[in-house]
PDB file of N, CA, C and O in Angstrom:
ATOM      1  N   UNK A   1     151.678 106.102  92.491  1.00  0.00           N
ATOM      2  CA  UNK A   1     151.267 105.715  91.144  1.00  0.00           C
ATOM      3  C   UNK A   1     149.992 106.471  90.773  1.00  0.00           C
ATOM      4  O   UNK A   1     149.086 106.667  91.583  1.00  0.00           O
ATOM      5  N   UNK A   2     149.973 106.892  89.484  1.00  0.00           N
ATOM      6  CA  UNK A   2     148.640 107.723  89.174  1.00  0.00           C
ATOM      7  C   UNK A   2     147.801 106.926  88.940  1.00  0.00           C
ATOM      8  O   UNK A   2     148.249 105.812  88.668  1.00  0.00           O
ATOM      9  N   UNK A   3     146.602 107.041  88.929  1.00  0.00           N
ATOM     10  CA  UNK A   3     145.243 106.392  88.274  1.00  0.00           C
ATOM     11  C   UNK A   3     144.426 106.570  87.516  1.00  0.00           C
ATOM     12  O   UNK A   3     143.525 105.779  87.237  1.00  0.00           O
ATOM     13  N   UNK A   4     144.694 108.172  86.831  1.00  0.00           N
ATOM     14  CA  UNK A   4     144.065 108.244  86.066  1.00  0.00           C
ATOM     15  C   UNK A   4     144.698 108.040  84.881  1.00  0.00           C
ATOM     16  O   UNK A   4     145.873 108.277  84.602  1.00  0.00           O
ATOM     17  N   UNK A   5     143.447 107.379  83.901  1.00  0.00           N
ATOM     18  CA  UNK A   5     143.510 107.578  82.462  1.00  0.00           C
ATOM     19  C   UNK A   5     143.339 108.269  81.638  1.00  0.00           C
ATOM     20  O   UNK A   5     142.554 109.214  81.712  1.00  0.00           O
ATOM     21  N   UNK A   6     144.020 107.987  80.640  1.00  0.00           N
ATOM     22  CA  UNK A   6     143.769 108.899  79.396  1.00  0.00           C
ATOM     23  C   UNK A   6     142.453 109.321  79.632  1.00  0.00           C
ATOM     24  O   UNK A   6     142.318 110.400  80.209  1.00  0.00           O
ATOM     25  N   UNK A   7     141.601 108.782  79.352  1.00  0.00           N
ATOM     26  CA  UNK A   7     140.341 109.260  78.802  1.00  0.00           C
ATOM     27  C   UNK A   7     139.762 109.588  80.209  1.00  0.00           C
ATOM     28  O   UNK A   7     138.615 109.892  79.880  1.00  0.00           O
ATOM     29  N   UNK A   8     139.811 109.746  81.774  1.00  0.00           N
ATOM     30  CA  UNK A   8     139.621 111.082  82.738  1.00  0.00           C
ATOM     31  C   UNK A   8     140.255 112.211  82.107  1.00  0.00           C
ATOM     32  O   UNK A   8     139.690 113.304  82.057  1.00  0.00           O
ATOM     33  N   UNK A   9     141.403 112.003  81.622  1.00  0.00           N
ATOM     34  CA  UNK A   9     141.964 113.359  81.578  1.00  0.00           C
ATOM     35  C   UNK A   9     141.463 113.890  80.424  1.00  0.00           C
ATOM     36  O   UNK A   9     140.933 115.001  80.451  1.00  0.00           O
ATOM     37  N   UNK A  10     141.559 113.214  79.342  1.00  0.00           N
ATOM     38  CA  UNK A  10     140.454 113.637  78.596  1.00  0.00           C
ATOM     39  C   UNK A  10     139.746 114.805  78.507  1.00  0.00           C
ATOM     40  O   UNK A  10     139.827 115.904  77.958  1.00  0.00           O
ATOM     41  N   UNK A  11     138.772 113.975  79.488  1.00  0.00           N
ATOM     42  CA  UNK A  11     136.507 114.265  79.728  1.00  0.00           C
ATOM     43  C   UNK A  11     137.401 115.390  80.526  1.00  0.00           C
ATOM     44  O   UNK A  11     137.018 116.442  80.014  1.00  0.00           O
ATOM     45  N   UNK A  12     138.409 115.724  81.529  1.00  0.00           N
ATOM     46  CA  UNK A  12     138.607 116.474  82.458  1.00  0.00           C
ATOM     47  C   UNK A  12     139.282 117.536  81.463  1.00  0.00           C
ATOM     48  O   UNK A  12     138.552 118.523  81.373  1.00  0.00           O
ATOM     49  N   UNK A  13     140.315 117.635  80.773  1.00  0.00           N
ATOM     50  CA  UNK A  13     140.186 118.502  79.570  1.00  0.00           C
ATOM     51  C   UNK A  13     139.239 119.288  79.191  1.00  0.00           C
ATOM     52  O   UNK A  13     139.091 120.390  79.717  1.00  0.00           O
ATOM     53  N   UNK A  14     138.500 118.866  78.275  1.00  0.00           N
ATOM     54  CA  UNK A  14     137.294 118.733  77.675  1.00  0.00           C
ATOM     55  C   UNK A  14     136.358 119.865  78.334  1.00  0.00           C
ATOM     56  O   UNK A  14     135.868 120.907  77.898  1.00  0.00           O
ATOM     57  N   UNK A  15     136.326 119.168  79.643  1.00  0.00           N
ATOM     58  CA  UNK A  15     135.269 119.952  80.762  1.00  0.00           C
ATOM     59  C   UNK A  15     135.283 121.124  80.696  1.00  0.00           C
ATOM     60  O   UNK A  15     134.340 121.795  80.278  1.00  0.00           O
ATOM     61  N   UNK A  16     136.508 121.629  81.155  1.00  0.00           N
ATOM     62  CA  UNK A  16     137.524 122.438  81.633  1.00  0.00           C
ATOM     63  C   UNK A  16     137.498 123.579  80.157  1.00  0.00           C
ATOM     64  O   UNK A  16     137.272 124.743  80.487  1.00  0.00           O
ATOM     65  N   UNK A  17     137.594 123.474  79.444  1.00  0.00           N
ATOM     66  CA  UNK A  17     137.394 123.994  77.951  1.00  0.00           C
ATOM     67  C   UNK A  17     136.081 124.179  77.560  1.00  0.00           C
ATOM     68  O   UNK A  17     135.949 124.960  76.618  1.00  0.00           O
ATOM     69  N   UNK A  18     135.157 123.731  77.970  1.00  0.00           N
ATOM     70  CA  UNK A  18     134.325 124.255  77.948  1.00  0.00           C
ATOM     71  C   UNK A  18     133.419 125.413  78.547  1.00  0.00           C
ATOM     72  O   UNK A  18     132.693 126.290  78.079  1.00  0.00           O
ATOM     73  N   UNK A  19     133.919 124.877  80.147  1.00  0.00           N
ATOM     74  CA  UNK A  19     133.568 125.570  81.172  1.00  0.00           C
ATOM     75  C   UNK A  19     134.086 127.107  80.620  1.00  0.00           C
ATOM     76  O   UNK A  19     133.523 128.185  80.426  1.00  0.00           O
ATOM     77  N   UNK A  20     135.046 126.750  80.522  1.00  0.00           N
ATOM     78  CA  UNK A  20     136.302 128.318  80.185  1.00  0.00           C
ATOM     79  C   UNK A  20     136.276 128.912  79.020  1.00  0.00           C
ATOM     80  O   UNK A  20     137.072 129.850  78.967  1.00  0.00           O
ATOM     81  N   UNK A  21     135.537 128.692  77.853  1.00  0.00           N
ATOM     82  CA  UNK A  21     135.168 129.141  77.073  1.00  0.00           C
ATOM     83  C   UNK A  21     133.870 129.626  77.288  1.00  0.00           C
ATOM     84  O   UNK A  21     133.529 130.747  76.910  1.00  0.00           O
ATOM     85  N   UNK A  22     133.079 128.799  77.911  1.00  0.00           N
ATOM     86  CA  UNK A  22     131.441 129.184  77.867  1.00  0.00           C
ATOM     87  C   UNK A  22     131.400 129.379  79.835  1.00  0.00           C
ATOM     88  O   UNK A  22     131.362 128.510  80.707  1.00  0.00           O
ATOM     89  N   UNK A  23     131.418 130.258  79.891  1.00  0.00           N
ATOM     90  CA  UNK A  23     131.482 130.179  81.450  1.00  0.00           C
ATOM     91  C   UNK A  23     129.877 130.684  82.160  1.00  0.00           C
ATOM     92  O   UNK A  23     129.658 130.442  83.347  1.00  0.00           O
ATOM     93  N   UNK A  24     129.304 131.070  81.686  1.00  0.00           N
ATOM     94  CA  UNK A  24     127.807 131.827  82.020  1.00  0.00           C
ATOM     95  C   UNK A  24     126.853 130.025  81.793  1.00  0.00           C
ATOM     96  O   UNK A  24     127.351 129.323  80.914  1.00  0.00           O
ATOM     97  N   UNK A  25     125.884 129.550  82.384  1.00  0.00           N
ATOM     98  CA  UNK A  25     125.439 128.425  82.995  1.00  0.00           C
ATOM     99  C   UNK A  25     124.259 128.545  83.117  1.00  0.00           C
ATOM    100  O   UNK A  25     123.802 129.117  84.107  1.00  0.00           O
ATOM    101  N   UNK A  26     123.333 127.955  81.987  1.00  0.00           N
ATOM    102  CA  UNK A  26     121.777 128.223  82.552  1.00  0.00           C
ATOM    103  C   UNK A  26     121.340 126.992  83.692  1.00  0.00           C
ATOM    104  O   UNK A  26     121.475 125.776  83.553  1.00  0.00           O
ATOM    105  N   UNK A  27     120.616 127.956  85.185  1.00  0.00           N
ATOM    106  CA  UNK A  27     120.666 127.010  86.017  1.00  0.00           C
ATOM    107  C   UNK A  27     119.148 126.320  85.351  1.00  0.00           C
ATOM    108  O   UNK A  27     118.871 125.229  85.850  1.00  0.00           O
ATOM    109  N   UNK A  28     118.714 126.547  84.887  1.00  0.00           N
ATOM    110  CA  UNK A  28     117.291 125.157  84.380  1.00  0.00           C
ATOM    111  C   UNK A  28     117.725 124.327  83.412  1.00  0.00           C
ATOM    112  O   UNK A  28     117.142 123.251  83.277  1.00  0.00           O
ATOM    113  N   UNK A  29     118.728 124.635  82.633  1.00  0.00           N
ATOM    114  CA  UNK A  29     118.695 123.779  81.699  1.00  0.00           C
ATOM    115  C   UNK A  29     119.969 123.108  80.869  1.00  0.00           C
ATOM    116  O   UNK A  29     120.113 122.320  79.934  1.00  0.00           O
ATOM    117  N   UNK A  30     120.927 123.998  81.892  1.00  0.00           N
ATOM    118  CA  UNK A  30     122.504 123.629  82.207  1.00  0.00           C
ATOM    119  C   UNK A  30     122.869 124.091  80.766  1.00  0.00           C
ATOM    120  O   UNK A  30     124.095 124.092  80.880  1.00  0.00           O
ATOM    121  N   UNK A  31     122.614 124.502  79.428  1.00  0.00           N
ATOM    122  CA  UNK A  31     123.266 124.943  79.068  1.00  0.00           C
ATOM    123  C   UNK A  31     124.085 126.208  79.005  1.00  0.00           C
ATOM    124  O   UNK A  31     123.834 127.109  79.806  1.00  0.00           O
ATOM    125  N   UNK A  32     125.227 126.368  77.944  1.00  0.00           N
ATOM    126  CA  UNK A  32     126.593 127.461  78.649  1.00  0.00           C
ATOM    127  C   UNK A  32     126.934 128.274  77.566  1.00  0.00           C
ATOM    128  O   UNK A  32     126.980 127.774  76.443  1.00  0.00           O
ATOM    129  N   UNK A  33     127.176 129.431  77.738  1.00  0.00           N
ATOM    130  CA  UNK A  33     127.243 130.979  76.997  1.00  0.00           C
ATOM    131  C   UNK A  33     128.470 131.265  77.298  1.00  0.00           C
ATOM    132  O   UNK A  33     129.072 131.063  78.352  1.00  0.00           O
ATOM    133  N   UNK A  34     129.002 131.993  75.826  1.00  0.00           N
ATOM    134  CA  UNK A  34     129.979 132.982  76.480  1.00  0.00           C
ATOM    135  C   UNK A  34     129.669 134.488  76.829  1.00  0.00           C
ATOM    136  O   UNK A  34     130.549 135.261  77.207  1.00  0.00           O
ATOM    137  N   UNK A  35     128.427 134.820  76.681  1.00  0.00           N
ATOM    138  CA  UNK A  35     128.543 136.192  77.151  1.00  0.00           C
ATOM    139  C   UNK A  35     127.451 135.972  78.313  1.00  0.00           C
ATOM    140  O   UNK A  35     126.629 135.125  77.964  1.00  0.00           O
ATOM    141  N   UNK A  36     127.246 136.418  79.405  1.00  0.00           N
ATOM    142  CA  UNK A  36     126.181 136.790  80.030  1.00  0.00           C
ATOM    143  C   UNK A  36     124.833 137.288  79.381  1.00  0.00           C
ATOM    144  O   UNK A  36     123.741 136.742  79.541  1.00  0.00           O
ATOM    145  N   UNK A  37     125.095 138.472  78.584  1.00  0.00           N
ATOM    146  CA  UNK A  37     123.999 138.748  77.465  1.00  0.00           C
ATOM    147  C   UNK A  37     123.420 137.516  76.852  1.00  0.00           C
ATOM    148  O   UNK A  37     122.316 137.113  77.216  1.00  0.00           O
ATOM    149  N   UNK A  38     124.024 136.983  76.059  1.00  0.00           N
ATOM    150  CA  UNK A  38     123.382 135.653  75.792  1.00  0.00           C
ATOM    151  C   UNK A  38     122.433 134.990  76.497  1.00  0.00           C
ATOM    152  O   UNK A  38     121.224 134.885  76.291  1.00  0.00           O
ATOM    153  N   UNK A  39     123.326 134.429  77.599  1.00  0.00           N
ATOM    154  CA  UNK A  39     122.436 133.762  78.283  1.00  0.00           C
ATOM    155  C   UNK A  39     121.211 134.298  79.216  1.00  0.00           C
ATOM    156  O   UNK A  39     120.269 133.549  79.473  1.00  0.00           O
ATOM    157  N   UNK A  40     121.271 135.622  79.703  1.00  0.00           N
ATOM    158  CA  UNK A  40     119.907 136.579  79.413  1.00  0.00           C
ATOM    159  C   UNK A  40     118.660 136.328  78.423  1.00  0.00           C
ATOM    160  O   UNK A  40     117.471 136.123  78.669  1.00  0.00           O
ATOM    161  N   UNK A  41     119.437 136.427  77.104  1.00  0.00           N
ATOM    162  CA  UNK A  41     118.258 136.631  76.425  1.00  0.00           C
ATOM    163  C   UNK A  41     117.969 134.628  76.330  1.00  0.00           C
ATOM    164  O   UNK A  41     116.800 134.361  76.048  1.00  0.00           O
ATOM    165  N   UNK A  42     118.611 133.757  76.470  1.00  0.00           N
ATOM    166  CA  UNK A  42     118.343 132.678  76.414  1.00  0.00           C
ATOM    167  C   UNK A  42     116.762 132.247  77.152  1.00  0.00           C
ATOM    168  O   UNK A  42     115.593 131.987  76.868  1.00  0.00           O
ATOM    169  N   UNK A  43     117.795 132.406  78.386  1.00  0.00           N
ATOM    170  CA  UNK A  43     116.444 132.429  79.691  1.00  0.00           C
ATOM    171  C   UNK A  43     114.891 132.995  79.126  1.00  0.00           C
ATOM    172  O   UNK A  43     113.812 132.403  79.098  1.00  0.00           O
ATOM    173  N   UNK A  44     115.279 134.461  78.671  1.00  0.00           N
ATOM    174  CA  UNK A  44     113.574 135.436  78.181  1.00  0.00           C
ATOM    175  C   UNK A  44     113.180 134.217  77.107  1.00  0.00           C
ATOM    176  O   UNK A  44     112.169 133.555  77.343  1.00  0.00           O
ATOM    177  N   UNK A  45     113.955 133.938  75.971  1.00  0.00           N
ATOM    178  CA  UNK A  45     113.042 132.845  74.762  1.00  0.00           C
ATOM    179  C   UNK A  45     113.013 131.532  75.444  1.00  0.00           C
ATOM    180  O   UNK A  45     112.308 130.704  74.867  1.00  0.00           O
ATOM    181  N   UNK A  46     113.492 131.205  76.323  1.00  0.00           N
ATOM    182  CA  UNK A  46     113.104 129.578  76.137  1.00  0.00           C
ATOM    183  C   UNK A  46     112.733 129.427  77.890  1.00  0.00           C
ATOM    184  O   UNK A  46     112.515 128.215  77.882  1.00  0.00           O
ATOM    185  N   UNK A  47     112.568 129.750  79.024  1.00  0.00           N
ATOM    186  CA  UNK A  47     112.119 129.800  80.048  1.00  0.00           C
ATOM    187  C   UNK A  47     111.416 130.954  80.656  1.00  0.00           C
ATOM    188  O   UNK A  47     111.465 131.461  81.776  1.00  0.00           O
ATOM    189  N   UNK A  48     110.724 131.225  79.543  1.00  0.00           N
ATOM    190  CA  UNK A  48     109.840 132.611  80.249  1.00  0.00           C
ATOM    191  C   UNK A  48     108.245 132.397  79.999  1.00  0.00           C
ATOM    192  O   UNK A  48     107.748 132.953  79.021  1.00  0.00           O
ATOM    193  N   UNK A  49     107.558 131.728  80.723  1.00  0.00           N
ATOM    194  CA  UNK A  49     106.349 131.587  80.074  1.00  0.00           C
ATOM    195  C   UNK A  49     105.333 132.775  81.207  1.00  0.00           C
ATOM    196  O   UNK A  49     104.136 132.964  80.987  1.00  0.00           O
TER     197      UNK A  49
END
């Protein structure tokens, strides 16, 4: 018998679509890019002091 619910599968959806759209991951501040470039220049403006 399964156990999950709708709404795991959901959030697990969801996740998953995001992850895979935005796959690049700022490790300080967990937000997610789709280009690497991006998240480069993310890091220089908002964690570069």
């Amino acid at each position: 018998m399964d156990s999950s619910s709708p709404i795991d599968i959901q959030e697990r959806r969801a996740r998953f679509l995001l992850e895979f759209e935005n796959p690049f991951k700022c490790e300080k501040c967990g937000e997610r890019f789709k280009r690497k470039k991006y998240l480069q220049e993310h890091k220089e403006e908002t964690h570069s002091y």
